[in-house]
DOMARSE-652747 format. One record per residue (C-alpha): residue in one letter; x, y, z; residue number from 0. Coordinates in steps of 0.02 Angstrom, whole numbers. Layout:
<r residu="A" xx="X" yy="Y" zz="Z" num="NUM"/>
...
END
This chain:
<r residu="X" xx="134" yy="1138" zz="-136" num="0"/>
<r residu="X" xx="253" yy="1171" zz="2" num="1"/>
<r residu="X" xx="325" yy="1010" zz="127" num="2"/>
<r residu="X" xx="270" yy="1119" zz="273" num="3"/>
<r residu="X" xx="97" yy="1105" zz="361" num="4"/>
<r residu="X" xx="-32" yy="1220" zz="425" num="5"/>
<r residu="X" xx="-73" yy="1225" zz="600" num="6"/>
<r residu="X" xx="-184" yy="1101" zz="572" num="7"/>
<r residu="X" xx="-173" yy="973" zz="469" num="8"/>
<r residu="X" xx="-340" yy="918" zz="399" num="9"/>
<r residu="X" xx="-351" yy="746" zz="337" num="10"/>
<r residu="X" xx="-446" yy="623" zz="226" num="11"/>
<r residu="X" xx="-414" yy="457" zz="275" num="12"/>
<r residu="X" xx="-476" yy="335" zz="116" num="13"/>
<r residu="X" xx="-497" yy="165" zz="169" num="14"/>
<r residu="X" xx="-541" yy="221" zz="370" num="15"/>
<r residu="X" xx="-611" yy="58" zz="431" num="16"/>
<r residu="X" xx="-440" yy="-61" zz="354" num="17"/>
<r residu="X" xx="-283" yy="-90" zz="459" num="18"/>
<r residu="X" xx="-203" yy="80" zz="378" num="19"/>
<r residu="X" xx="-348" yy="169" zz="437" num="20"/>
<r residu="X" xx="-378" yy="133" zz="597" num="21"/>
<r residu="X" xx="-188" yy="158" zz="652" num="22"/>
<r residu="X" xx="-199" yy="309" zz="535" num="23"/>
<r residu="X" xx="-341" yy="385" zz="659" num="24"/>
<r residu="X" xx="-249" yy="328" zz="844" num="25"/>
<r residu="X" xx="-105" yy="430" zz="795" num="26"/>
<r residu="X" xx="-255" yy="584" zz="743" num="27"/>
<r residu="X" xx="-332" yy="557" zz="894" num="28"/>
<r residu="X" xx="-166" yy="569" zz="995" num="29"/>
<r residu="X" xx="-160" yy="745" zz="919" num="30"/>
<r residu="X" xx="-308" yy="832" zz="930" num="31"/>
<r residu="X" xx="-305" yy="1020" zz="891" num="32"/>
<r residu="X" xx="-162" yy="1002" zz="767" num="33"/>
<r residu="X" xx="-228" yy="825" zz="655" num="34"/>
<r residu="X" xx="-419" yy="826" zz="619" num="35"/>
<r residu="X" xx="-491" yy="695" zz="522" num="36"/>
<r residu="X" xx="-595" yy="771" zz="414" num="37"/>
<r residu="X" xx="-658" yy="639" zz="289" num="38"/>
<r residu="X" xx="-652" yy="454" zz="304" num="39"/>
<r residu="X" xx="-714" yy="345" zz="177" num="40"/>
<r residu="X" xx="-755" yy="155" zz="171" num="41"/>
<r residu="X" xx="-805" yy="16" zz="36" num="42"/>
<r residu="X" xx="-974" yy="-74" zz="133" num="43"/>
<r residu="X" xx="-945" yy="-68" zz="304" num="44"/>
<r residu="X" xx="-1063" yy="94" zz="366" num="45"/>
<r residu="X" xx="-1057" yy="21" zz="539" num="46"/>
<r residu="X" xx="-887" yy="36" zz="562" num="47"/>
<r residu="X" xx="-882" yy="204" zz="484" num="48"/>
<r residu="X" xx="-1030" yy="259" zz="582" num="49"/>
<r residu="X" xx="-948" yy="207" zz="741" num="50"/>
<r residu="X" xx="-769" yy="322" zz="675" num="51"/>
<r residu="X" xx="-868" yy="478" zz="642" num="52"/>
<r residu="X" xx="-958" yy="459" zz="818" num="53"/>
<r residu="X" xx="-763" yy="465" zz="889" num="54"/>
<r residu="X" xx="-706" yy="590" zz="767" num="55"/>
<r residu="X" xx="-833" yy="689" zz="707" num="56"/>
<r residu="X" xx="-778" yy="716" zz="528" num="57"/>
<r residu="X" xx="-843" yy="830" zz="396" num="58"/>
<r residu="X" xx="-858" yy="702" zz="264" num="59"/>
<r residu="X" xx="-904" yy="531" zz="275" num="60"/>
<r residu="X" xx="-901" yy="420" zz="106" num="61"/>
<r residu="X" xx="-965" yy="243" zz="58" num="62"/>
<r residu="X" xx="-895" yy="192" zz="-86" num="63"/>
<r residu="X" xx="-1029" yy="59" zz="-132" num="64"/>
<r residu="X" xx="-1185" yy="151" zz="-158" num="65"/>
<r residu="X" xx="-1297" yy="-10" zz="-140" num="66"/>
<r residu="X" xx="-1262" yy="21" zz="45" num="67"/>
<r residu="X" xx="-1351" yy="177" zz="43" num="68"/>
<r residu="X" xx="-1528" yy="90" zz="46" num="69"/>
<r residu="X" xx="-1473" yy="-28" zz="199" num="70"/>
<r residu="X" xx="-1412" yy="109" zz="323" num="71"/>
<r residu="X" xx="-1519" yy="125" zz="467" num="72"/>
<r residu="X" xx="-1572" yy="298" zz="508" num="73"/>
<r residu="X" xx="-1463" yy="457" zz="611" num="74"/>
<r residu="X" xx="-1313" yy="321" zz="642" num="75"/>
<r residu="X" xx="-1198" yy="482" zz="572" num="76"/>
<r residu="X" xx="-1173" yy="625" zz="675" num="77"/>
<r residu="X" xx="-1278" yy="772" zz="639" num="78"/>
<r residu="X" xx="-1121" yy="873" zz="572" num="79"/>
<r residu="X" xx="-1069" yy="747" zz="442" num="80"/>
<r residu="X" xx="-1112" yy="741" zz="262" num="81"/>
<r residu="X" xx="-1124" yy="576" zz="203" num="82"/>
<r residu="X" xx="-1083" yy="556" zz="5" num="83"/>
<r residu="X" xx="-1100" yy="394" zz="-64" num="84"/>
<r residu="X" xx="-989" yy="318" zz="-243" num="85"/>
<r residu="X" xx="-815" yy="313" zz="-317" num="86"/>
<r residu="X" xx="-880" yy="520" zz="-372" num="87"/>
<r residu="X" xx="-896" yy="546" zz="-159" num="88"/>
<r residu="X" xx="-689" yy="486" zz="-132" num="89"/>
<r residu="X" xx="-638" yy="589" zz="-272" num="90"/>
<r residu="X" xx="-747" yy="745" zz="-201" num="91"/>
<r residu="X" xx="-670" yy="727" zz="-34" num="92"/>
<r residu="X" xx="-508" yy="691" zz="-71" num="93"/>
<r residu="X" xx="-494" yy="854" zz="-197" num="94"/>
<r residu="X" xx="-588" yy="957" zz="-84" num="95"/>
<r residu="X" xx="-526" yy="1107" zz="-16" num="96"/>
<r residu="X" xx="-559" yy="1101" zz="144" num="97"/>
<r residu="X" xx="-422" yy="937" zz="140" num="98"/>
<r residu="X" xx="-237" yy="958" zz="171" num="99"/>
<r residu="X" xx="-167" yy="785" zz="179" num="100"/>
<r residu="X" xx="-249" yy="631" zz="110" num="101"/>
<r residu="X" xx="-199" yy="435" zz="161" num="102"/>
<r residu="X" xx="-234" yy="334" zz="29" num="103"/>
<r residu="X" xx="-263" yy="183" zz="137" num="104"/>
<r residu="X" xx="-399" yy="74" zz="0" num="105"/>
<r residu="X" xx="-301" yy="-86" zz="-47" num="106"/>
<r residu="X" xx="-296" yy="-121" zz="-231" num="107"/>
<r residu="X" xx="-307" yy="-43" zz="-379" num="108"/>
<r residu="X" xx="-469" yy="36" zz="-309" num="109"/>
<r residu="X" xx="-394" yy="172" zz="-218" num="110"/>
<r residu="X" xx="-316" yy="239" zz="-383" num="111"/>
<r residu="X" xx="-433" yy="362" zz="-430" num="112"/>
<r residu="X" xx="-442" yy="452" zz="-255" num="113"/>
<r residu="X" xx="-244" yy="459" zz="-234" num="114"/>
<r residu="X" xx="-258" yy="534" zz="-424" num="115"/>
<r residu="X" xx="-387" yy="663" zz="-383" num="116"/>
<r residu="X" xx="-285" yy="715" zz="-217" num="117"/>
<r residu="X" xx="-135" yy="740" zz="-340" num="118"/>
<r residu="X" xx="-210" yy="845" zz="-461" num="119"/>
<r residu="X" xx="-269" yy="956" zz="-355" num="120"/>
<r residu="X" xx="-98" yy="958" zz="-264" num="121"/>
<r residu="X" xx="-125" yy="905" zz="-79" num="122"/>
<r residu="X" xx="21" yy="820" zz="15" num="123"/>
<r residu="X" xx="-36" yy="613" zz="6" num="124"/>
<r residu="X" xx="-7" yy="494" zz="118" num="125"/>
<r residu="X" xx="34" yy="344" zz="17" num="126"/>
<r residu="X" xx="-8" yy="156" zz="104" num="127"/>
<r residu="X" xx="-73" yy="93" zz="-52" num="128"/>
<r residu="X" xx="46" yy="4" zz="-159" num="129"/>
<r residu="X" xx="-56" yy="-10" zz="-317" num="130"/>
<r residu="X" xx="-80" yy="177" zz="-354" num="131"/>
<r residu="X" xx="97" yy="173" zz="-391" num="132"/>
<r residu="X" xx="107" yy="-18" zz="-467" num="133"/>
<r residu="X" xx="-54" yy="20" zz="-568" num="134"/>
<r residu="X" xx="-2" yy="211" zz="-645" num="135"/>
<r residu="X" xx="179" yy="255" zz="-570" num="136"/>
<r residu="X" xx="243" yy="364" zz="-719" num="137"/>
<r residu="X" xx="76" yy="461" zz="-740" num="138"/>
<r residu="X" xx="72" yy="482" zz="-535" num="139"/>
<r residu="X" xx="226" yy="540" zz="-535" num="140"/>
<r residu="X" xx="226" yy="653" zz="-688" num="141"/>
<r residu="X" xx="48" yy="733" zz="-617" num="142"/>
<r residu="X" xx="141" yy="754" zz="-435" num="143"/>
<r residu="X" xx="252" yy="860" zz="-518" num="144"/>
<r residu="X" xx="171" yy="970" zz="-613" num="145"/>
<r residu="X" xx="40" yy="1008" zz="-454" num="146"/>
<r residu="X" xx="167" yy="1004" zz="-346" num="147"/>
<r residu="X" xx="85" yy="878" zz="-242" num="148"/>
<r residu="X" xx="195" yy="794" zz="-103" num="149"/>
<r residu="X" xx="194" yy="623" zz="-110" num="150"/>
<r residu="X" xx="255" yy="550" zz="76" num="151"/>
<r residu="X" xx="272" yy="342" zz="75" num="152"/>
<r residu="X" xx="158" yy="282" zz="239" num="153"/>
<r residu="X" xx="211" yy="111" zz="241" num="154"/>
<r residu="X" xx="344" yy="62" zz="327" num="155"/>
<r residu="X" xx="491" yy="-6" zz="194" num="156"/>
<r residu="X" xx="452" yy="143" zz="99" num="157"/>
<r residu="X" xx="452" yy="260" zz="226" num="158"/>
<r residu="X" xx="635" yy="201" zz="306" num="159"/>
<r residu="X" xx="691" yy="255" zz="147" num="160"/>
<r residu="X" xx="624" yy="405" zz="130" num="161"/>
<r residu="X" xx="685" yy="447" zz="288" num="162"/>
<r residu="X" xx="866" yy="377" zz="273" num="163"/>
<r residu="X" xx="845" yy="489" zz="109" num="164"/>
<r residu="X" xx="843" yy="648" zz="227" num="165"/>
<r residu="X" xx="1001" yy="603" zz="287" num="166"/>
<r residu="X" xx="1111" yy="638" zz="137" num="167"/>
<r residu="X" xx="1094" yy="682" zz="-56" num="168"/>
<r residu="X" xx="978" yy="595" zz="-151" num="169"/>
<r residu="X" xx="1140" yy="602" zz="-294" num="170"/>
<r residu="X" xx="1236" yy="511" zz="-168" num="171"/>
<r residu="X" xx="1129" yy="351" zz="-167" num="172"/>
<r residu="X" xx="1186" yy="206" zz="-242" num="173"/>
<r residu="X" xx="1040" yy="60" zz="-213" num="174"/>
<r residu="X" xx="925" yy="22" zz="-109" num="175"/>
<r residu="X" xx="886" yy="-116" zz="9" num="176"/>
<r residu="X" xx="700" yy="-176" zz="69" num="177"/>
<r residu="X" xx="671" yy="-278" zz="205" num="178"/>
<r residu="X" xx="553" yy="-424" zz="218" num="179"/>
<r residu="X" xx="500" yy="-520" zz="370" num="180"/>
<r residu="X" xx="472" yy="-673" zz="245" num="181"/>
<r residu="X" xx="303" yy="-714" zz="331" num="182"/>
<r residu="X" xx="229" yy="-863" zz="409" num="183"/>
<r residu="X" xx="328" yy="-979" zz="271" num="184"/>
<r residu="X" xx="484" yy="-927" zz="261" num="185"/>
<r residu="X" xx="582" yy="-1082" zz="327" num="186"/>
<r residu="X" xx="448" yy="-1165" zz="228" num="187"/>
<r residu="X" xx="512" yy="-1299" zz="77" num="188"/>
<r residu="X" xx="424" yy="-1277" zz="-88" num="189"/>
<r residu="X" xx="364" yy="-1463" zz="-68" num="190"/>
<r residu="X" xx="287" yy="-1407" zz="85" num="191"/>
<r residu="X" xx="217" yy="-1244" zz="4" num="192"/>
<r residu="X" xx="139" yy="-1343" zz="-120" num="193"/>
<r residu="X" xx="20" yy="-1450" zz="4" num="194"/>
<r residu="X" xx="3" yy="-1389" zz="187" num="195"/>
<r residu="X" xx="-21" yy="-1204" zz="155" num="196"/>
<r residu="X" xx="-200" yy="-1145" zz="254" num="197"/>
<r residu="X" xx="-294" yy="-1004" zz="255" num="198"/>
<r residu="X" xx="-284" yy="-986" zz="430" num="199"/>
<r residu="X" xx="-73" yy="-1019" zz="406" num="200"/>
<r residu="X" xx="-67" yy="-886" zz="279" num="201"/>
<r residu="X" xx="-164" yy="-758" zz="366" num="202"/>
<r residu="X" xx="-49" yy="-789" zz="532" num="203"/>
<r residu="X" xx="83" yy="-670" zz="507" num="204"/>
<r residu="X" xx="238" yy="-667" zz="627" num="205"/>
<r residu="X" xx="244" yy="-471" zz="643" num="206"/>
<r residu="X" xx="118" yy="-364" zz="587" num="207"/>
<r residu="X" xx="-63" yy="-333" zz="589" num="208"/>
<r residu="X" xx="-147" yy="-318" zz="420" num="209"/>
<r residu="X" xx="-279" yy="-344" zz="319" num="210"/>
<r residu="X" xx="-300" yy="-515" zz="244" num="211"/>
<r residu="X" xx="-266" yy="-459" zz="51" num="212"/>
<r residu="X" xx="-99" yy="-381" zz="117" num="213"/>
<r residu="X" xx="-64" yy="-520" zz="235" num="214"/>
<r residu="X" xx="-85" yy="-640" zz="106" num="215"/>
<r residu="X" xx="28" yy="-559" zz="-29" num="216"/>
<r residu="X" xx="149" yy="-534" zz="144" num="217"/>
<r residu="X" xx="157" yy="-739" zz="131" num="218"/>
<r residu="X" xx="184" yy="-756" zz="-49" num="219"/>
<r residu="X" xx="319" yy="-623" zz="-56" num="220"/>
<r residu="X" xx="203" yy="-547" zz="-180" num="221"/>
<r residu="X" xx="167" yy="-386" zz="-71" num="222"/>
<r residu="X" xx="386" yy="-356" zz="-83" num="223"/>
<r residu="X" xx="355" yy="-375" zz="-265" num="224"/>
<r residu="X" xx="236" yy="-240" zz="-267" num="225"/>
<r residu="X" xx="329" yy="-127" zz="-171" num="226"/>
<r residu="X" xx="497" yy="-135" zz="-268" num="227"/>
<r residu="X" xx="379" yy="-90" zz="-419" num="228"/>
<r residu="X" xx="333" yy="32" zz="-291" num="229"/>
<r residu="X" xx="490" yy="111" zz="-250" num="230"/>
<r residu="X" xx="548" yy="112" zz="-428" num="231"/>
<r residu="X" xx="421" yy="267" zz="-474" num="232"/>
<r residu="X" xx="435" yy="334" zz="-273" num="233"/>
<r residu="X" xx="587" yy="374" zz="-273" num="234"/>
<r residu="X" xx="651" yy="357" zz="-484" num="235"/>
<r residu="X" xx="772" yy="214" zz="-464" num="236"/>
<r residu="X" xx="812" yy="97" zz="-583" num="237"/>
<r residu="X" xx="748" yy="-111" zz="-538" num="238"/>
<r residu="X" xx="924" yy="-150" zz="-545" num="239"/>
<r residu="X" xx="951" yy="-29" zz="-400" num="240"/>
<r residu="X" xx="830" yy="-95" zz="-287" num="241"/>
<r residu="X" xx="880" yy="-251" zz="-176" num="242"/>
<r residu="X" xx="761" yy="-379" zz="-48" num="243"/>
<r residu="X" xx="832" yy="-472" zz="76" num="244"/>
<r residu="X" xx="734" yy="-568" zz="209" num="245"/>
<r residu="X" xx="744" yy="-502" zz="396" num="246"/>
<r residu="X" xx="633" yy="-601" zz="514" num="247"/>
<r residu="X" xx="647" yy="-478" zz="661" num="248"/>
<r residu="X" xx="553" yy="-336" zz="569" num="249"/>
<r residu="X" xx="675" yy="-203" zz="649" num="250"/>
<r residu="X" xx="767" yy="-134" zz="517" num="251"/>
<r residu="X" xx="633" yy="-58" zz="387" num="252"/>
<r residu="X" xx="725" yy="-27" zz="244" num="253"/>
<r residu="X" xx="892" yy="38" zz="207" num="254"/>
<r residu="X" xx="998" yy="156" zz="91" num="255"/>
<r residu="X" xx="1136" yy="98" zz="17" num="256"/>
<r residu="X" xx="1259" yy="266" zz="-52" num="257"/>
<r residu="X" xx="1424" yy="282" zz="-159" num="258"/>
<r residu="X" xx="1549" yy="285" zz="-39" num="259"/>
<r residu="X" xx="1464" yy="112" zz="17" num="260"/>
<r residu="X" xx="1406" yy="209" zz="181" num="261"/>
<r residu="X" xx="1221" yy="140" zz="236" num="262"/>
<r residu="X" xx="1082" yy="209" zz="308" num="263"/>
<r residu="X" xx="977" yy="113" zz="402" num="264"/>
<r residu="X" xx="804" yy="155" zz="505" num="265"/>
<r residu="X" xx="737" yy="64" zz="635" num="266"/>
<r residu="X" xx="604" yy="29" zz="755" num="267"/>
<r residu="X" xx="464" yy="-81" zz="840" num="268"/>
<r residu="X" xx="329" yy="-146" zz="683" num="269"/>
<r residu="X" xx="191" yy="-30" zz="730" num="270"/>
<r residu="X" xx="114" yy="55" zz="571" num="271"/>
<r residu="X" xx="81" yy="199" zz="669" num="272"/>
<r residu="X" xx="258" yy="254" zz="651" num="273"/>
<r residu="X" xx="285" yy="264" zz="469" num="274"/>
<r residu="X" xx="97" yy="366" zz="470" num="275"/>
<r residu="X" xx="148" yy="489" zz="619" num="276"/>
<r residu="X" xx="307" yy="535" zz="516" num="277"/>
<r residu="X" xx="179" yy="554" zz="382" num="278"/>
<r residu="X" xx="77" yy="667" zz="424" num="279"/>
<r residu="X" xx="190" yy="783" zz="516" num="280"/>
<r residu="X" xx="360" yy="787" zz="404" num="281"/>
<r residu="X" xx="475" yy="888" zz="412" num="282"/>
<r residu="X" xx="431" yy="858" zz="606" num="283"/>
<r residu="X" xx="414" yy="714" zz="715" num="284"/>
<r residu="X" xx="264" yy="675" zz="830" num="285"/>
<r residu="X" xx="233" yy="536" zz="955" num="286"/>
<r residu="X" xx="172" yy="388" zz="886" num="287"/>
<r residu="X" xx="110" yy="268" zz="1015" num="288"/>
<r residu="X" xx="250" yy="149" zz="986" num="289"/>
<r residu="X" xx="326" yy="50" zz="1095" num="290"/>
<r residu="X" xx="528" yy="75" zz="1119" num="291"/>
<r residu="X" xx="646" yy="12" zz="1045" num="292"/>
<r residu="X" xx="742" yy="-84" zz="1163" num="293"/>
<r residu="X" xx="914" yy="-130" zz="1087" num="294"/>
<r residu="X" xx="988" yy="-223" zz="1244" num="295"/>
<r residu="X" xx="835" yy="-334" zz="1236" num="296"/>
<r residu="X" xx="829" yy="-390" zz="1059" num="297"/>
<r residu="X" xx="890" yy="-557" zz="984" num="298"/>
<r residu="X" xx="1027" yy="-560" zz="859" num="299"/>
<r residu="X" xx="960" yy="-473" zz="708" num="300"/>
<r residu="X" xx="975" yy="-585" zz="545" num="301"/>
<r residu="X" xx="981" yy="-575" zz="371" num="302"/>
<r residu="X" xx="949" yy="-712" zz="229" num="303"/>
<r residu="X" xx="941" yy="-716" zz="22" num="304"/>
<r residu="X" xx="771" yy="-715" zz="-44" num="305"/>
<r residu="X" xx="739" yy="-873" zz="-120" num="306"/>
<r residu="X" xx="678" yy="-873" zz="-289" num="307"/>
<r residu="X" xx="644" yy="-1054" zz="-310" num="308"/>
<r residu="X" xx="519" yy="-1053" zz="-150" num="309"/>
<r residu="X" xx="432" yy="-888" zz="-172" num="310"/>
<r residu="X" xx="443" yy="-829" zz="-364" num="311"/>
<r residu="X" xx="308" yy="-699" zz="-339" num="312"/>
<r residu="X" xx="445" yy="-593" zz="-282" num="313"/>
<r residu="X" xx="555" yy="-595" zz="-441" num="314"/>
<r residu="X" xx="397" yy="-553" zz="-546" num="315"/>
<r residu="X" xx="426" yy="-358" zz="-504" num="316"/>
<r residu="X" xx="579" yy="-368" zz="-619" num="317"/>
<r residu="X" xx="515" yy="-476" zz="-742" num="318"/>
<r residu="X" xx="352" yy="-341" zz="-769" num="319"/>
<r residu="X" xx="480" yy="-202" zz="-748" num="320"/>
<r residu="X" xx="580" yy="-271" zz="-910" num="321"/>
<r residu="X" xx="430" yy="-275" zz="-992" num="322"/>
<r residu="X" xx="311" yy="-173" zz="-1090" num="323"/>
<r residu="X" xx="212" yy="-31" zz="-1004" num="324"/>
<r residu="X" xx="67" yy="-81" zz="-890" num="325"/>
<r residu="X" xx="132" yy="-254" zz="-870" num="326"/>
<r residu="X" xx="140" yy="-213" zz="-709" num="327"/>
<r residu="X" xx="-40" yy="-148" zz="-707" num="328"/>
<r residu="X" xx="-80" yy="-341" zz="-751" num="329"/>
<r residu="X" xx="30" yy="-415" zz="-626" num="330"/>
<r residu="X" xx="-55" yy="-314" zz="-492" num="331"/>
<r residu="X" xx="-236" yy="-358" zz="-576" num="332"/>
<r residu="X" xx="-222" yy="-558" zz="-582" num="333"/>
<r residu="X" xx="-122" yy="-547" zz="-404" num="334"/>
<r residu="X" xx="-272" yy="-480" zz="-335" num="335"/>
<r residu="X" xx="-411" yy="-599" zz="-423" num="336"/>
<r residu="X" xx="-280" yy="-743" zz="-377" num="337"/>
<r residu="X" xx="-286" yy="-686" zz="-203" num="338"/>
<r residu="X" xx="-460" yy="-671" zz="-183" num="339"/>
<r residu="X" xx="-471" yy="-856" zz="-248" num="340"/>
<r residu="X" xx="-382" yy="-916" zz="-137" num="341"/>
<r residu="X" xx="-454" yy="-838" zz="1" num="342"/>
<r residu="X" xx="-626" yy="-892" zz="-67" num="343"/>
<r residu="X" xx="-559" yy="-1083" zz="-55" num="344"/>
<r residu="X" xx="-558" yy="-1074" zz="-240" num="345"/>
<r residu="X" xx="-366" yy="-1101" zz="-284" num="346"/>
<r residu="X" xx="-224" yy="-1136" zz="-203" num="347"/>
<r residu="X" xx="-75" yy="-1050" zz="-126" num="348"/>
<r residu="X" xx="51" yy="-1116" zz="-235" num="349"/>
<r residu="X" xx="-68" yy="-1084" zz="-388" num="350"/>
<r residu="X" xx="-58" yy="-880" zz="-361" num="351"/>
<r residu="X" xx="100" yy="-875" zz="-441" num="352"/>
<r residu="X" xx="36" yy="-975" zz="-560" num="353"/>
<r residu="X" xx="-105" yy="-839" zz="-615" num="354"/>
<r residu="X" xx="10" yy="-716" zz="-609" num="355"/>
<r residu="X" xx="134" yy="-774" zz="-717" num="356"/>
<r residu="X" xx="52" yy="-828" zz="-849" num="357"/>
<r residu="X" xx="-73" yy="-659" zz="-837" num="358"/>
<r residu="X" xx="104" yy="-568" zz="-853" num="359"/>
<r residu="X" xx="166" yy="-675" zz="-999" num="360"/>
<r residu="X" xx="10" yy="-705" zz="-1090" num="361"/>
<r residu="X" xx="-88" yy="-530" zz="-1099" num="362"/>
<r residu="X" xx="4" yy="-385" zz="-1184" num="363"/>
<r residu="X" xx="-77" yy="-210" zz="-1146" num="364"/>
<r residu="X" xx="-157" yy="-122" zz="-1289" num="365"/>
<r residu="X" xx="-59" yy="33" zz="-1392" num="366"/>
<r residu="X" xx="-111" yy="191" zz="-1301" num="367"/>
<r residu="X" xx="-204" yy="95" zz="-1135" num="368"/>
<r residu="X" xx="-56" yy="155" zz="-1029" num="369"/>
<r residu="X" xx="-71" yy="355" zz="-1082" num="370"/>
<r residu="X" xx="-215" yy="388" zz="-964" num="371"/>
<r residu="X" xx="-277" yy="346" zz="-811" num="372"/>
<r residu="X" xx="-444" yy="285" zz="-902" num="373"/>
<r residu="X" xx="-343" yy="177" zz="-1010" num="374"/>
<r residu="X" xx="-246" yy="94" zz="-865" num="375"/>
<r residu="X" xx="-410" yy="42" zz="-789" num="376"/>
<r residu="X" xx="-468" yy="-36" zz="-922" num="377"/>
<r residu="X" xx="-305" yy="-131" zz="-927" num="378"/>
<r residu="X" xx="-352" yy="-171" zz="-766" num="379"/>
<r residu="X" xx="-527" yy="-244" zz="-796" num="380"/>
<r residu="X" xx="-459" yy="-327" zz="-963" num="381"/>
<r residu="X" xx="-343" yy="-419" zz="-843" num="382"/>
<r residu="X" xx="-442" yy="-464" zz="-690" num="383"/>
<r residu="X" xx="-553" yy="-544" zz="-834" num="384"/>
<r residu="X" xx="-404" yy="-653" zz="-920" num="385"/>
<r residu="X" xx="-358" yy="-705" zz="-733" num="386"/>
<r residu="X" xx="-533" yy="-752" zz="-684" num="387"/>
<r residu="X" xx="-548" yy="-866" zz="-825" num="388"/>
<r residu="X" xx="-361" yy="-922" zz="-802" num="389"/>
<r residu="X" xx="-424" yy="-974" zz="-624" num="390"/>
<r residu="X" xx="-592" yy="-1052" zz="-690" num="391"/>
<r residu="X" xx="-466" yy="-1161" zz="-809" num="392"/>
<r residu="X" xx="-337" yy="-1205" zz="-646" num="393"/>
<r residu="X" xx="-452" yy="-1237" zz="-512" num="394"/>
<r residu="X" xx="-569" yy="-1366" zz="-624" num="395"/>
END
């Protein structure tokens, strides 16, 4: 598939109703008559979806839980959408051919099988979701190919690489550098990690607006972890070449790093609707509805070390790199079972990395589980399992 667009661009947003989605749909609705939502897709909440398609006016709408289908009140779609119900009703849309872009917006290893059936059938994907990549980067990337499906990074470390990447040769790159804002705990101690941490403190975020999965992993580091596993398929580094330093300001995204020691840098206000606007119009640029980027204004921008000692979850994307295939699979698995936990008042913050860690060490995939998609998600299920009872075990 060719990087350029048609003259309009018709997109399936998966995951509408999250934090990807909704900035995902201001920037389409800034640019009607050349961005049309087309399909958007949600888990449970109809409402919310209902209330979308009344605004946009999509083709397709999906639910992704079909229990929902028997609790939807009547004629709360418009008239002109189809409604499609199941995992079966993402994969339809997002292979359909009346789809030229898809954001894969569904956190977790649930939005795997959409971003897969968008690939195969070679559309250009907008990728927000981290775990597609964690869960199945080699077969992603090896399907990509051979469709010639475009794969464009929507997130916002990811994409400041990509584009500092259109500034030179990808030969000439040396390593590369991800930001972190190092979240609502960075000047945090461990001892202090260990007993104050709250809900409502983890889900407070200095910077951005997200979702409270991401937000969490955002305060355990574990969400940086993910996307150096990330970036290692993205863009075919090495680990070794990948590098996270803390920077509390959130202005510098991301930066490249090339031989002659040169680096490439891009920056800009933390508003997701940036990295998606570049998105969905590359090789152009569109308005965003971001605020500018007043340089004269800012405080001094700073840079620390990540510290391994007080957020470990971090140094796990090596560890499962080093290891054998689909170890990172299992890391992404127990991260999100240990999250959920501890959002359920069930375990605590400190005890993540615990469930992690000992998912990574203690559960080896299975010979020929990391050959298929299939197999991967059963990796997947095998692990959430071992972490579940891990977090029985921890949490009595």
């Amino acid at each position: 598939m060719s990087s350029e667009l048609p003259d309009l661009n018709r997109i399936a947003v998966l995951g509408a109703t999250g934090s990807i989605g909704t900035s995902c749909l201001d920037v389409i609705a800034a640019h009607r008559g050349r961005l049309q939502a087309t399909a958007l897709t949600a888990h449970r909440g109809w409402e919310r979806l209902a209330q979308q398609c009344q605004q946009h006016q999509p083709r397709f709408a999906v639910i992704s839980d079909s229990s929902m289908r028997d609790q939807m009140g009547g004629n709360v779609f418009p008239r002109g959408t189809e409604v499609l119900f199941g995992p079966e009703g993402i994969e339809q849309v997002s292979g359909h051919p009346e789809i030229d872009t898809v954001v894969c917006g569904i956190v977790g290893a649930a939005g795997l099988r959409g971003a897969w059936a968008a690939i195969e059938s070679g559309k250009r994907v907008g990728i927000a979701n981290k775990e597609t990549l964690v869960v199945a980067g080699p077969l992603v990337m090896e399907l990509a190919a051979k469709t010639g499906s475009v794969l464009i990074p929507v997130d916002s470390e990811h994409s400041a690489v990509f584009q500092a990447l259109q500034g030179g040769r990808r030969c000439d790159l040396k390593r590369i550098v991800l930001t972190a804002s190092g979240g609502p705990f960075r000047g945090w101690s461990k001892e202090r990690l260990e007993r104050e941490v709250t809900i409502e403190r983890a889900l407070a975020h200095p910077t951005w607006q997200m979702g409270p999965k991401i937000t969490v992993d955002s305060a355990s580091m574990m969400n940086k972890a993910l996307e150096v596993i990330e970036a290692r398929w993205l863009f075919g580094l090495a680990p070794e070449q990948i590098k996270v330093i803390i920077h509390p300001q959130s202005i510098v995204h991301s930066m490249v790093v090339c031989r002659d020691m040169s680096v490439l840098a891009q920056l800009g206000t933390p508003d997701m609707r940036v990295p998606i606007a570049f998105g969905l119009s590359f090789p152009e640029r569109i308005e965003a509805g971001a605020s500018r980027l007043d340089l004269l204004s800012l405080p001094a921008l700073s840079f620390e070390p990540a510290d391994e000692n007080r957020f470990p979850g971090l140094f796990l994307a090596w560890q499962a790199l080093a290891g054998p295939e689909g170890g990172t699979a299992v890391l992404n698995a127990a991260n999100e079972e240990a999250v959920a936990a501890f959002l359920e008042h069930r375990l605590r913050f400190d005890q993540i990395h615990q469930i992690n860690l000992q998912s990574l060490e203690n559960l080896p995939p299975h010979k020929g589980e990391c050959a298929s998609v299939e197999g991967l998600l059963e990796l997947d299920q095998r692990a959430r399992r071992y972490a579940r009872d891990l977090i029985q075990k921890v949490a009595a």
